[in-house]
C-alpha positions in Angstrom: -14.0 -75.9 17.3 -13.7 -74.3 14.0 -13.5 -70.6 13.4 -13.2 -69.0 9.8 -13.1 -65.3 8.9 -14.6 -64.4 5.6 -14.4 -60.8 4.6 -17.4 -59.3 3.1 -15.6 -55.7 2.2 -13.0 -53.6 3.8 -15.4 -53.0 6.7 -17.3 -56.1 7.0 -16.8 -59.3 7.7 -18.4 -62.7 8.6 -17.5 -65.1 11.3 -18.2 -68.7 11.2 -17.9 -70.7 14.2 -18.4 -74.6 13.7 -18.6 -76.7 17.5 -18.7 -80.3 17.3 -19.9 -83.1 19.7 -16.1 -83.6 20.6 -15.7 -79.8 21.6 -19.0 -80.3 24.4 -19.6 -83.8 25.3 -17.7 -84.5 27.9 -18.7 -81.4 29.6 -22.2 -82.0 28.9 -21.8 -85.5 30.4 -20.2 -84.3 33.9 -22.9 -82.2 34.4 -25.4 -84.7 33.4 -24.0 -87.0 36.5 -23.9 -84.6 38.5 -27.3 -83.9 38.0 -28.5 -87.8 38.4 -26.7 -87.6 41.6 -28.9 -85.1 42.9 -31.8 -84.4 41.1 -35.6 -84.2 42.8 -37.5 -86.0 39.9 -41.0 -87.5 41.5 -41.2 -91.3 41.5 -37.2 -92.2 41.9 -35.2 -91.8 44.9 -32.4 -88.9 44.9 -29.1 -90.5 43.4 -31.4 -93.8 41.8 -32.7 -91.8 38.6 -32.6 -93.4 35.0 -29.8 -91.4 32.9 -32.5 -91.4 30.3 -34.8 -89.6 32.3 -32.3 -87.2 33.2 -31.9 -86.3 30.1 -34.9 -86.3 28.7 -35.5 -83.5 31.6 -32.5 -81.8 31.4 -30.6 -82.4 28.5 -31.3 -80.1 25.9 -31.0 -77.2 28.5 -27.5 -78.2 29.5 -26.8 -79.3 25.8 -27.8 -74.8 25.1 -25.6 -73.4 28.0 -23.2 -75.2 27.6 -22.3 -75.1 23.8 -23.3 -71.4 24.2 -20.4 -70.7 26.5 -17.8 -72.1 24.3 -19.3 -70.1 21.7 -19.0 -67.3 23.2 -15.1 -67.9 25.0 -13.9 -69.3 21.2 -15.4 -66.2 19.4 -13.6 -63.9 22.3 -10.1 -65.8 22.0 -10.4 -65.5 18.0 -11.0 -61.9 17.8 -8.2 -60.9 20.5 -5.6 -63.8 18.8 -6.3 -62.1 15.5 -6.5 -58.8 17.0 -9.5 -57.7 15.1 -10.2 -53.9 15.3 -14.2 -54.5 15.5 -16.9 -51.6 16.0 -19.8 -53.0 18.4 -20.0 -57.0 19.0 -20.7 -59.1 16.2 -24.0 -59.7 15.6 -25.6 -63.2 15.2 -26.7 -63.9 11.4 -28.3 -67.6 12.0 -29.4 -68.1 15.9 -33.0 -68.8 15.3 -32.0 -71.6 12.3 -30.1 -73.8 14.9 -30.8 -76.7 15.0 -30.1 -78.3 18.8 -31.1 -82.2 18.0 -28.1 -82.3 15.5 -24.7 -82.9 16.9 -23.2 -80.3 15.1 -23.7 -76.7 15.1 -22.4 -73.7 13.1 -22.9 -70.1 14.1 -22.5 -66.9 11.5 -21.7 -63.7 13.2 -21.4 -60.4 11.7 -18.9 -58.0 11.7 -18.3 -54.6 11.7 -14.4 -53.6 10.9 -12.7 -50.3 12.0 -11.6 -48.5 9.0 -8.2 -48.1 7.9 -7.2 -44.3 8.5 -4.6 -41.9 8.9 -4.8 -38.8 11.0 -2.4 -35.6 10.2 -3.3 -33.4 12.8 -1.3 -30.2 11.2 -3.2 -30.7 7.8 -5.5 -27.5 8.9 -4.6 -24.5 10.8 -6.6 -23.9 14.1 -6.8 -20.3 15.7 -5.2 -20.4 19.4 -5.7 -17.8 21.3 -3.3 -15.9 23.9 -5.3 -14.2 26.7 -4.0 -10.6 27.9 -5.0 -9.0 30.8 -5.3 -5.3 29.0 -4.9 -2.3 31.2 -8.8 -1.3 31.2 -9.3 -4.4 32.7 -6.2 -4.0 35.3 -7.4 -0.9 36.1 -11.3 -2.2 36.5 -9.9 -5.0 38.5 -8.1 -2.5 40.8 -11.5 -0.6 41.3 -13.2 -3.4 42.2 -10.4 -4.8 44.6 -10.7 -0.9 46.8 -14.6 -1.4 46.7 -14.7 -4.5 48.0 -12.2 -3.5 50.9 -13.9 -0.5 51.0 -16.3 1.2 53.3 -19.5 2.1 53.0 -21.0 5.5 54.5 -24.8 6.2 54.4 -26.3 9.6 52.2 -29.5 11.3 52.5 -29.3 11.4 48.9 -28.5 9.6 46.0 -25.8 10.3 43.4 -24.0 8.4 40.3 -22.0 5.4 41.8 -23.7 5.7 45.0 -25.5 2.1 46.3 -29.4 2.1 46.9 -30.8 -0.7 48.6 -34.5 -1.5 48.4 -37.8 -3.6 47.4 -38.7 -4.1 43.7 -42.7 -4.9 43.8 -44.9 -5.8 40.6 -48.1 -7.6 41.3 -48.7 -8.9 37.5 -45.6 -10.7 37.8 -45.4 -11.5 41.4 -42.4 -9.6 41.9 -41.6 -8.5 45.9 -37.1 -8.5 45.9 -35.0 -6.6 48.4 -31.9 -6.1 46.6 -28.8 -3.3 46.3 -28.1 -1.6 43.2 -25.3 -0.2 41.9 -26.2 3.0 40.1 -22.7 2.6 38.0 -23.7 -0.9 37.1 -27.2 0.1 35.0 -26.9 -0.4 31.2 -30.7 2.1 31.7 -30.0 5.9 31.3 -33.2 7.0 32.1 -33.4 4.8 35.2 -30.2 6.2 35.8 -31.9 9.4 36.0 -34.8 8.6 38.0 -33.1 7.3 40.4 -30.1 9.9 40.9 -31.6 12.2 43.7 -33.7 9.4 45.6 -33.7 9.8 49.0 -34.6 7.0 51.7 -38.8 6.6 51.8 -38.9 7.7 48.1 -41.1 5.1 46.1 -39.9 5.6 42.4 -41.3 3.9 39.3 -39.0 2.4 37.1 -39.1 0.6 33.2 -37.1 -3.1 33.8 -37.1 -3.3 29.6 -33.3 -2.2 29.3 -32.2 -1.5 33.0 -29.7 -4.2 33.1 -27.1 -5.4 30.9 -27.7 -9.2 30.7 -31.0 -11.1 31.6 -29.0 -13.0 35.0 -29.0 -9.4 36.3 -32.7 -9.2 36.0 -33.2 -12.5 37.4 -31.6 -11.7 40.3 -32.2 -8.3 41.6 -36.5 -9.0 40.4 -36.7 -12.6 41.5 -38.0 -14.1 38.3 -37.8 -17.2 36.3 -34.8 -17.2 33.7 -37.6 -17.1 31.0 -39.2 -14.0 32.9 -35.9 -12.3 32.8 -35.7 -12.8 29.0 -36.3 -9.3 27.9 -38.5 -8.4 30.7 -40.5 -5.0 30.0 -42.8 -3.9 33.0 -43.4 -1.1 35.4 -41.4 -1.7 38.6 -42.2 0.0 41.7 -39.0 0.7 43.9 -39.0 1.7 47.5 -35.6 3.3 48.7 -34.8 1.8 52.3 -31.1 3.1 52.4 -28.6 5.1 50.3 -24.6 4.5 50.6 -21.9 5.2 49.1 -18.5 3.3 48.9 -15.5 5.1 50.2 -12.8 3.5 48.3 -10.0 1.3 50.4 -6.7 3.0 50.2 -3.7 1.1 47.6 -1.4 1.0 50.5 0.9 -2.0 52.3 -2.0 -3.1 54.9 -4.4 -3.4 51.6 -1.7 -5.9 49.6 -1.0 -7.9 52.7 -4.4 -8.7 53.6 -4.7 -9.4 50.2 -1.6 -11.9 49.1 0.2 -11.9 52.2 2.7 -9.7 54.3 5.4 -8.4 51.8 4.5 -10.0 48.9 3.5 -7.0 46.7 4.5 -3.6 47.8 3.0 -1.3 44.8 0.8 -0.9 42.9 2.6 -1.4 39.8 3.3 -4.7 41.5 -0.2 -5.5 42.5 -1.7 -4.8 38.7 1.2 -7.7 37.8 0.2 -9.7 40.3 -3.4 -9.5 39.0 -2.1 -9.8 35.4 -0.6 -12.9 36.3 -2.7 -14.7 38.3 -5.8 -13.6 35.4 -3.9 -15.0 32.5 -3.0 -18.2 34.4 -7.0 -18.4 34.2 -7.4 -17.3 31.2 -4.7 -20.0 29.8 -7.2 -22.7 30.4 -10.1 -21.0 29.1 -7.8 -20.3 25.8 -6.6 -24.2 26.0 -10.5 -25.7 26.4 -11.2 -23.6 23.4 -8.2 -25.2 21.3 -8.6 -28.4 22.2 -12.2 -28.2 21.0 -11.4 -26.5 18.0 -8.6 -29.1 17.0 -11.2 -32.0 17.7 -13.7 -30.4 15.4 -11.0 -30.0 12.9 -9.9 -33.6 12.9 -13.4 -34.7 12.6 -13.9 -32.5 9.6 -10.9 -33.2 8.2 -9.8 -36.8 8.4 -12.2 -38.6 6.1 -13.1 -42.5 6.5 -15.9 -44.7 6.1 -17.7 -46.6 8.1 -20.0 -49.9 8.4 -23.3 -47.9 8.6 -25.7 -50.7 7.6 -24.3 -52.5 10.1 -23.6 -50.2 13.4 -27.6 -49.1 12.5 -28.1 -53.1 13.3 -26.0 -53.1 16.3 -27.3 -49.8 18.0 -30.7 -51.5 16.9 -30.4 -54.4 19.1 -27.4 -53.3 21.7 -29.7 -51.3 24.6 -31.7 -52.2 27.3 -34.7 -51.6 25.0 -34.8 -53.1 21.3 -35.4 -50.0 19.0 -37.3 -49.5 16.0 -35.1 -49.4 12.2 -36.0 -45.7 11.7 -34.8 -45.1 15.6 -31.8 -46.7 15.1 -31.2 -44.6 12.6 -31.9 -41.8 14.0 -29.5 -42.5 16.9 -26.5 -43.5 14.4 -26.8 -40.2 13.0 -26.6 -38.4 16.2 -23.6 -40.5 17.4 -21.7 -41.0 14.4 -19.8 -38.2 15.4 -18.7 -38.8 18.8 -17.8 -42.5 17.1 -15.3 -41.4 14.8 -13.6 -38.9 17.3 -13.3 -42.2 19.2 -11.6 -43.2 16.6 -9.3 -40.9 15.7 -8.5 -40.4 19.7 -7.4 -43.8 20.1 -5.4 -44.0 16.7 -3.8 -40.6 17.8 -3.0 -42.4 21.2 -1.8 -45.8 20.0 0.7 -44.1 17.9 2.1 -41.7 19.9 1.8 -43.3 23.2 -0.7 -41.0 24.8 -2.1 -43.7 27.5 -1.9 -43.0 30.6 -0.1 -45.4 32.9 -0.9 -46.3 37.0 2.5 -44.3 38.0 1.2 -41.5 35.8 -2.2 -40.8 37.4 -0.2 -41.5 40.9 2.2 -39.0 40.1 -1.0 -36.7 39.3 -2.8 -37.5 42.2 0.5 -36.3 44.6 0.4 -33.2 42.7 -3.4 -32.1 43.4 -3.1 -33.2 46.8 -0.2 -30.7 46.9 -2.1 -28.2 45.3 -5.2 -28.4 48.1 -2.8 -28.6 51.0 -1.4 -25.7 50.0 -4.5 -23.6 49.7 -4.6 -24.7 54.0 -1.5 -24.2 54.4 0.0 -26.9 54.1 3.0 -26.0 52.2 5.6 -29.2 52.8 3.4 -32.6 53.4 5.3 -35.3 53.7 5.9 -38.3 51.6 4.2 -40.8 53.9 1.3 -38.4 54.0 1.2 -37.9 50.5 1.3 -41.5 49.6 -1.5 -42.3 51.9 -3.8 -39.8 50.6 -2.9 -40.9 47.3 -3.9 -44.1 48.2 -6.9 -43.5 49.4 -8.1 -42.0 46.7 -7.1 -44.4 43.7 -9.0 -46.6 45.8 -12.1 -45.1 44.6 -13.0 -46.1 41.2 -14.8 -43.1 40.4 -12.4 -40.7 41.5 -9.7 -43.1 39.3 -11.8 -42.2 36.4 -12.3 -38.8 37.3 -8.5 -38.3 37.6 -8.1 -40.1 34.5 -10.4 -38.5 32.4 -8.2 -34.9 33.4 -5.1 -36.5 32.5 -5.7 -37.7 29.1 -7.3 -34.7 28.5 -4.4 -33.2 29.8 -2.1 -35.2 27.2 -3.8 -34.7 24.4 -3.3 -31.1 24.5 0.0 -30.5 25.1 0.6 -33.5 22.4 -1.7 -30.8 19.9 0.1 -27.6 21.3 3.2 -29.8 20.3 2.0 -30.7 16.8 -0.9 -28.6 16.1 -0.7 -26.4 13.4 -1.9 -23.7 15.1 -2.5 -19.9 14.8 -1.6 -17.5 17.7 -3.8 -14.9 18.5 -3.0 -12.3 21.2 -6.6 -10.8 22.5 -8.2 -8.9 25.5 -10.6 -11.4 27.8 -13.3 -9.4 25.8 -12.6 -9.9 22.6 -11.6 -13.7 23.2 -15.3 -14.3 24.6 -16.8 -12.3 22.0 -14.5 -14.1 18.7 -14.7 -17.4 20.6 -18.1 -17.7 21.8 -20.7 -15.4 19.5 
């Protein structure tokens, strides 16, 4: 077999493969026998058939698989001996010219090469940001904390901050919902108003356009579609079943107990730095999502290369389970071609700096979670054994070994770009983050 690389430009190539009688006969032949041997072909008896007739019959089929198979093993070895970086699978030029009574055949492939690059990922500044827990929110947090330990005592009548539970009802729009409002929680003044001073059997009638802050709110406490709630504006009957108000739980040693455990915060001052803490721990991986997208848009943007267009069109073309049309093709190389040069840049950025991630490593990070959700039982000190055999267990799975995977390199890659990232601190409230990050 003869294999011969001719390169067409920096990113394409063609591949031809000669195979000779030598490189098939004798593996033709043996199966030939083998087929004599035991081959039903009407008038002969099973082992007695003419070699001729057997391959008049079977021949050219075994002639096909065959030299297809070393085509396809000699065009696999090549490109791993030569360790060609190829996009997609080469592509057959000449399969429909073959000739298969010659004795000789030659096959042109295609290729698409990867491009030659170089990635600086501190050639643009990215903002990261560094979560706070301000005090509004600390002291917000602390509210809700002595609600929701809280008790609730019933009223005759309503007043600000009190709770009123009842039904919504609006026949044009179906809607029959028995839900508890907070009057604190309405963005609506004048529903504020109307409903300030209701007293258990009142029926009030109330404007949804504007009564709560975001649509989810409207979705919930009317029982509409999502695209109902989208700037809903009817008339809304409410009946008032019950009125309460929430006595708020004292900030005393039973409260921070039953909350992180006995002794473990004694004060308040220590209880808003508990809260601080364990907010800005979640927080931190909000912050980190956001950079690592940022910094993967920014290489994208920012580390130019070409690449074989003409013929990944080709290969997306033919490569599905369905052949596609030229202008789909097309269509779908536009709307991948940027996911195909992050996966580019990814594995350049991983080659070179030995990002992969090794058996021991996602062992090592399966121990840990298991760990982690032991603890949350707790089971604070599991033993090795244990630990092993649960780790086991679960890298048995495949899909959980690419789940685990997945969160691993993910979590390489960003401490590798919080390491050499150029990037540009930002110290904001929750707030602002979500509104700077995500209008």
């Amino acid at each position: 077999m003869d294999i011969k690389k001719k390169d067409v430009d920096a990113l394409n190539a063609v591949v031809t493969v000669v195979i000779s009688k030598d490189d098939y006969q004798e593996k033709v032949t043996k199966i030939l026998n083998d087929y004599k041997k035991t081959a039903n072909i009407p008038g002969f008896r099973k082992g007695h058939i003419p070699m001729g007739m057997v391959k008049k019959q079977y021949g050219k089929s075994v002639l096909v698989e065959e030299v297809n198979k070393l085509l396809q093993e000699g065009l696999h070895n090549y490109l791993t001996q030569e360790k060609l970086d190829v996009l997609g699978n080469p592509l057959p030029k000449n399969v429909t010219e073959i000739n298969w009574d010659n004795e000789e055949f030659t096959f042109e492939f295609d290729l698409g090469l990867s491009p030659s690059f170089k990635v600086d990922v501190a050639k643009k500044s990215v903002t990261a940001y560094k979560v706070v827990a301000d005090k509004e929110m600390l002291n917000n947090q602390v509210k809700t904390i002595r609600k929701q330990y809280g008790k609730l005592a019933s009223k005759t009548i309503a007043a600000k901050g009190d709770e009123i539970t009842g039904t919504f009802t609006n026949e044009e729009k179906g809607i029959n919902k028995s839900t508890t409002i907070e009057l604190d929680s309405l963005k609506g003044k004048p529903q504020v108003k109307a409903l300030v001073g209701a007293k258990k059997g009142d029926v009030i009638v109330l404007k949804t356009k504007g009564m709560f802050a975001e649509d989810h709110e409207s979705q919930k406490h009317f029982e509409v579609s999502p695209e109902d709630a989208k700037g809903l504006a009817v008339d809304v009957s409410f009946a008032v079943e019950e009125v309460n108000t929430r006595e708020m739980a004292a900030l005393d040693q039973a409260l921070f107990d039953k909350l992180f455990g006995e002794g473990v915060v004694t004060s308040e001052k220590a209880l808003k730095e508990k809260i601080k803490e364990d907010a800005e721990k979640q927080f931190a991986q909000q912050s980190d999502q956001k950079m690592l997208n940022d910094v993967v848009e920014s290489l994208i943007e920012n580390t130019k290369f070409d690449l074989p267009k003409d013929f990944l069109e080709r290969w997306i073309q033919v490569s599905g389970e369905k052949i596609m049309t030229q202008e789909e093709a097309k269509a779908e190389y536009i709307r991948s071609e940027k996911g195909l040069r992050y996966q580019l840049i990814e594995g350049k950025l991983r080659a070179e700096n030995n990002l992969q991630v090794t058996f021991e490593e996602l062992k090592a990070y399966s121990r840990e979670m298991i760990k982690g959700q032991m603890a949350q039982f707790g089971q604070l000190d599991p033993s090795e054994e244990e630990l092993d055999n649960i780790a086991s267990r679960i890298l048995s799975n495949q899909e959980e070994v690419k789940r685990l995977s997945e969160q691993l390199n993910s979590n390489k890659l960003l401490e590798f770009f919080k390491q050499n990232a150029k990037l540009k601190i930002k110290e904001v409230s929750y707030d602002k983050f979500i509104k700077d990050a995500y209008a």
